[in-house]
C-alpha positions in Angstrom: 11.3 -3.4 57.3 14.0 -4.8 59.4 14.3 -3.3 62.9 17.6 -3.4 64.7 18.3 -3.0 68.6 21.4 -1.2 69.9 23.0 -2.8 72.8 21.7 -0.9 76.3 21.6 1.3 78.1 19.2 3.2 75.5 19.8 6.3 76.5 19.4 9.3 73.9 23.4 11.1 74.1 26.4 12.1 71.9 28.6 9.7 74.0 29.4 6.2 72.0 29.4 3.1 74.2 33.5 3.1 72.9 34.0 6.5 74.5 32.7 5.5 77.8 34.9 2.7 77.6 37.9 5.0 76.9 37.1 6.8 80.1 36.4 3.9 82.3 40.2 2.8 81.1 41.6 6.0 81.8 39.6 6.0 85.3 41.5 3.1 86.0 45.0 4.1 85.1 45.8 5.0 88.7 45.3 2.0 90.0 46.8 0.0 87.4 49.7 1.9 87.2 50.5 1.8 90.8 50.3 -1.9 90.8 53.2 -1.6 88.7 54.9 0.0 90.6 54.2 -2.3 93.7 54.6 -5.7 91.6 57.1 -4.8 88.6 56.8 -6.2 85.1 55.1 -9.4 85.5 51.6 -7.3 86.4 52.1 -5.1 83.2 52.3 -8.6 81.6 49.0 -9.4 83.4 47.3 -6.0 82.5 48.2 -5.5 79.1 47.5 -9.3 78.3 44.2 -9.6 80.1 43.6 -7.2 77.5 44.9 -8.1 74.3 43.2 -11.7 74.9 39.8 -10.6 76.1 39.6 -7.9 72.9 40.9 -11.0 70.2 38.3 -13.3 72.0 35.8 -11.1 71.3 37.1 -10.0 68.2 37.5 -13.6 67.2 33.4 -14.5 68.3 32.2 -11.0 66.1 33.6 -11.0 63.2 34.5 -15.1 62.4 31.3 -16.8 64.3 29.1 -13.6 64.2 29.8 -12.9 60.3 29.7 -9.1 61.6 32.9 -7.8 59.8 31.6 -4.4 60.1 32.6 -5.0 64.0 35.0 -2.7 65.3 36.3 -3.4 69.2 34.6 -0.9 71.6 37.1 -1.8 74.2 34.3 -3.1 76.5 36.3 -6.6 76.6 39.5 -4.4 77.4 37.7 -2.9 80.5 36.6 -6.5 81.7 40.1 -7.6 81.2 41.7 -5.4 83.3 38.9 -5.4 85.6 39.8 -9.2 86.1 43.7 -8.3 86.2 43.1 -6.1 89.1 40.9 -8.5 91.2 43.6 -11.6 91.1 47.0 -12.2 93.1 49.8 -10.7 91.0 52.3 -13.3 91.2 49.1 -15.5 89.8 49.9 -18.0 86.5 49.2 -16.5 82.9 47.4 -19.4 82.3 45.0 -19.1 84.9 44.6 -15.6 84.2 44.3 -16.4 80.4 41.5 -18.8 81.4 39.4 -16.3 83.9 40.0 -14.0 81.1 38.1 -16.6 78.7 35.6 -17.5 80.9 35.0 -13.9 82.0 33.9 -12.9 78.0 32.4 -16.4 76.5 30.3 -17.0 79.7 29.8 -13.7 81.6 29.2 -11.7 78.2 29.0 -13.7 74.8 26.6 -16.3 75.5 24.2 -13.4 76.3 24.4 -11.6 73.1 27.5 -9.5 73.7 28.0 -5.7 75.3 24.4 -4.3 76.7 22.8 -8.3 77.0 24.8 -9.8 80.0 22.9 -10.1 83.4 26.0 -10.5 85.2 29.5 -8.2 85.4 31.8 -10.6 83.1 35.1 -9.6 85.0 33.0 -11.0 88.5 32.0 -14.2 86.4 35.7 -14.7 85.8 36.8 -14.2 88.7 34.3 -16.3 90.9 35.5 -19.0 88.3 39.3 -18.6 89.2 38.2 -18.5 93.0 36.4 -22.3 92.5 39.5 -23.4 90.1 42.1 -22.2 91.7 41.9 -21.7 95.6 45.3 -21.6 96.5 46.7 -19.7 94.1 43.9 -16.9 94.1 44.4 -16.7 97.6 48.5 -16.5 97.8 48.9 -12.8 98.0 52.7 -11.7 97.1 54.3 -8.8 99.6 54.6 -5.3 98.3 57.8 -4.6 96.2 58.1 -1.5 95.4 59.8 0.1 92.6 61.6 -3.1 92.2 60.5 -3.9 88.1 63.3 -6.6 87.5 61.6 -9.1 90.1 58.6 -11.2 88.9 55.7 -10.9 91.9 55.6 -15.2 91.4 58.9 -15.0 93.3 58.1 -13.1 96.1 57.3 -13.9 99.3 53.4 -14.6 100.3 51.5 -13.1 103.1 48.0 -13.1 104.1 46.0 -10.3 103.7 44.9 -7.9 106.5 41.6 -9.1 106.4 42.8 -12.9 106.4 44.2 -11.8 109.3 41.5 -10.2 110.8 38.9 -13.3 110.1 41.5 -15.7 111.3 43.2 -14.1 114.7 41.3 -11.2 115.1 42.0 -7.1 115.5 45.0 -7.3 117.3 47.0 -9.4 115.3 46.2 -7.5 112.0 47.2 -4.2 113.9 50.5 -5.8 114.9 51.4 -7.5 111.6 50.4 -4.4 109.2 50.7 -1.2 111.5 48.7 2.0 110.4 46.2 -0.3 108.8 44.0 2.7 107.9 46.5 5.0 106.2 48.3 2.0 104.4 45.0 0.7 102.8 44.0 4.4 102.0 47.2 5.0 100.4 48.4 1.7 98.9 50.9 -0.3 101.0 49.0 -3.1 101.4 49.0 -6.9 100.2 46.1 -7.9 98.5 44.9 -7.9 94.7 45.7 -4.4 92.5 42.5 -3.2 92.9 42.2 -3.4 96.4 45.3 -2.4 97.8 44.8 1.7 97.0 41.5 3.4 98.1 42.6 6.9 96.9 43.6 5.4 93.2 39.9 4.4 93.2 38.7 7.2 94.4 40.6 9.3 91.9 39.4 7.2 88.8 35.6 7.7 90.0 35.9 11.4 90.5 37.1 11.2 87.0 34.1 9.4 85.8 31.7 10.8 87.8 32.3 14.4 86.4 32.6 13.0 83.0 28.7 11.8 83.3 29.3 8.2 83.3 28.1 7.1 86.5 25.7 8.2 89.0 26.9 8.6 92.6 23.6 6.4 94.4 25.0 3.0 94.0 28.4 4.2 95.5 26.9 5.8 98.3 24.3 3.3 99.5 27.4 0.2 98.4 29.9 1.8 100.7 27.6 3.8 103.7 25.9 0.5 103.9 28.6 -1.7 104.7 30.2 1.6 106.8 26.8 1.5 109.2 26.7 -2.2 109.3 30.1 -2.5 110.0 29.5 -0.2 112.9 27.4 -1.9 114.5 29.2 -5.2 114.9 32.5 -3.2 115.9 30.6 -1.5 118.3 29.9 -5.4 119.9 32.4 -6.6 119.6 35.8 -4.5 118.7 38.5 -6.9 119.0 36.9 -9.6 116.5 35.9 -6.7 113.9 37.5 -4.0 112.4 36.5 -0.4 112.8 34.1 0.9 110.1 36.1 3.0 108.5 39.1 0.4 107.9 36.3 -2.1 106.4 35.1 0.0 103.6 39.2 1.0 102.6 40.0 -3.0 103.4 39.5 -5.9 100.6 37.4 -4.8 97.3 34.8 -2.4 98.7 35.9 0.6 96.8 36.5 -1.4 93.6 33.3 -3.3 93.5 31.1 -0.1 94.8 33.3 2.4 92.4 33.6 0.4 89.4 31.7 -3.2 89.1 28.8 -2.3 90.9 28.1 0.5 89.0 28.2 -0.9 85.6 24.8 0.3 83.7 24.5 -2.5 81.6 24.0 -4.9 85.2 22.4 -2.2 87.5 19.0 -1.0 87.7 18.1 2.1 85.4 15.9 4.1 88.0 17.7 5.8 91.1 15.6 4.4 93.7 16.5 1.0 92.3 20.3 2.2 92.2 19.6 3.0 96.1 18.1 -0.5 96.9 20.8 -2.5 94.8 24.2 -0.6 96.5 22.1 -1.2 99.8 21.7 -4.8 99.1 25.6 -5.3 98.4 26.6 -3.7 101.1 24.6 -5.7 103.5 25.5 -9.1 101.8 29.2 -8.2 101.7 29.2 -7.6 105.3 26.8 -10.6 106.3 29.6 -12.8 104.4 32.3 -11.0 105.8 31.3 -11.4 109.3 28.6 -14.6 109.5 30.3 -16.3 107.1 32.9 -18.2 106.0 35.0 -16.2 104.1 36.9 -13.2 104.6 35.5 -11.1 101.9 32.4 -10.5 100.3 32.2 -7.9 97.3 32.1 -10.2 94.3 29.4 -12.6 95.3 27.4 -9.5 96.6 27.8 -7.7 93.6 27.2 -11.2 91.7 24.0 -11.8 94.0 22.1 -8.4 93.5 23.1 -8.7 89.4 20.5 -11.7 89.9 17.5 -9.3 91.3 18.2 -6.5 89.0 15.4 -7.3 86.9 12.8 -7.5 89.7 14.0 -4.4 91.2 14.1 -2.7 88.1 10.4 -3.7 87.9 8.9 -2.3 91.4 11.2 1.1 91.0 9.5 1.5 87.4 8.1 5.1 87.2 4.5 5.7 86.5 4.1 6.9 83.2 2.4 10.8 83.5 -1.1 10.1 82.0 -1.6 6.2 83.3 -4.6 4.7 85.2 -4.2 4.1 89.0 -4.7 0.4 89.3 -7.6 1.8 92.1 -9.4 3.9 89.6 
């Protein structure tokens, strides 16, 4: 008798892997849609075509390579894409987004088996590959247009980001090029990438999910009060070289990766003291490489980083089974 596997998590519910998908979409409507409204039509281009490639990608590796023509899209590779759409400039190339898009589901997910095999979050993969490929334009952030849809964002003026700013000249000259730094990143008037430019849009679409059951509030909460404490501390040494705490947890991709990439089940541990140690572990490498290192932000190698140690952590957080031997006895 054949036996077959399902992709994981193998968790006993109702809910299909496609439906969970559905609502990770719909999660991140806000922020998608207020990107839109910053950046006009070209970053609808890049959000609905992020999609539409990364689906026929995978549709195209199922059904034609895989011989599975029972296959039917879950929209997984529609999550990734626009995932990937919201961590990039959005005046960047459709080219380059086409090939972060490519990379993100033949190297981050295929090459492991597809949906429920990868190690590592496909839409990070991708976009750590754009970062190596393409430094300049991955880092040439276009200034807010809002409600403006007739302008392309590859025409507008770039700026650097306020935490550019803060890495490069310090606290002071953030405050004085993007007043009200606090309320702008909460609300959304910010340069940056669409998925870090709106705290509360985040914040919306993982209320959303997290009363629809499809992800656990530990990794969120250890992710984000990690890098709040740690923050802390080096503010309180030194304040004019580092942000407050509560400005670096609504600055750069904190609330995207801790909200949304982090907590992906398929590349976090299954055990809740194992979600505690992994969103402590990002938190303290994205503020170790926001502050000791070289770069201004942190989130996706964390993220990346702790995807690596999942196995081991899911290994030491294993429960004991009721019934089994002490290893003493």
């Amino acid at each position: 008798m054949k036996l077959t596997t399902a992709p994981a998590p193998h968790i006993h519910d109702r809910i299909s892997a496609r439906a969970i998908m559905i609502d990770v979409l719909i999660a991140l409507a806000p922020a998608s849609i207020l990107a839109v409204f910053m950046w006009g039509w070209y970053m609808l281009l890049l959000e609905i075509g992020s999609m539409v490639f990364a689906e026929s990608i995978e549709l195209f590796i199922m059904r034609v390579m895989r011989k599975k023509k029972e296959f039917v899209p879950d929209f997984s590779a529609s999550v990734t894409g626009l995932l990937l759409a919201l961590n990039v400039p959005a005046g960047i190339s459709w080219w380059m987004m086409a090939t972060g898009v490519f990379i993100a589901i033949i190297v981050g997910k295929e090459v492991w088996g597809g949906i429920g095999n990868n190690s590592f979050n496909p839409a990070l993969v991708g976009r750590i590959f754009m970062y190596i490929s393409f430094p300049a334009a991955m880092t040439a952030w276009p200034k807010t247009n809002w409600f403006n849809f007739s302008q392309a964002a590859y025409h507008l003026q770039t700026t650097a980001t306020p935490l550019g700013e803060i890495k490069m000249h310090g606290v002071a000259a953030a405050s004085k090029d993007f007043p009200n730094l606090m309320f702008n990143s909460f609300i959304g008037n910010i340069p940056g990438s669409a998925g870090e430019m709106s705290a509360l849009a985040l914040i919306l679409g993982f209320v959303y999910l997290w009363w629809k059951g499809i992800i656990s509030f530990e990794i969120p909460v250890a992710y984000i009060g990690t890098t709040f404490g740690m923050s802390a501390i080096f503010w309180l040494v030194s304040p004019n070289a580092y942000s407050d705490p509560t400005t670096s947890i609504l600055l750069g991709g904190v609330m995207l990766g801790a909200l949304f990439m982090a907590t992906d089940p398929v590349t976090s541990p299954v055990s809740s003291k194992g979600k505690w140690i992994f969103g402590i572990g990002c938190g303290a490498i994205t503020v170790l490489i926001r502050y000791v290192g070289s770069y201004p932000e942190g989130v996706n190698f964390a993220i990346l980083l702790m995807n690596a140690l999942v196995p081991f952590i899911d290994r030491i957080t294993r429960p004991r089974v009721f019934g089994e031997v002490g290893r003493n006895a």
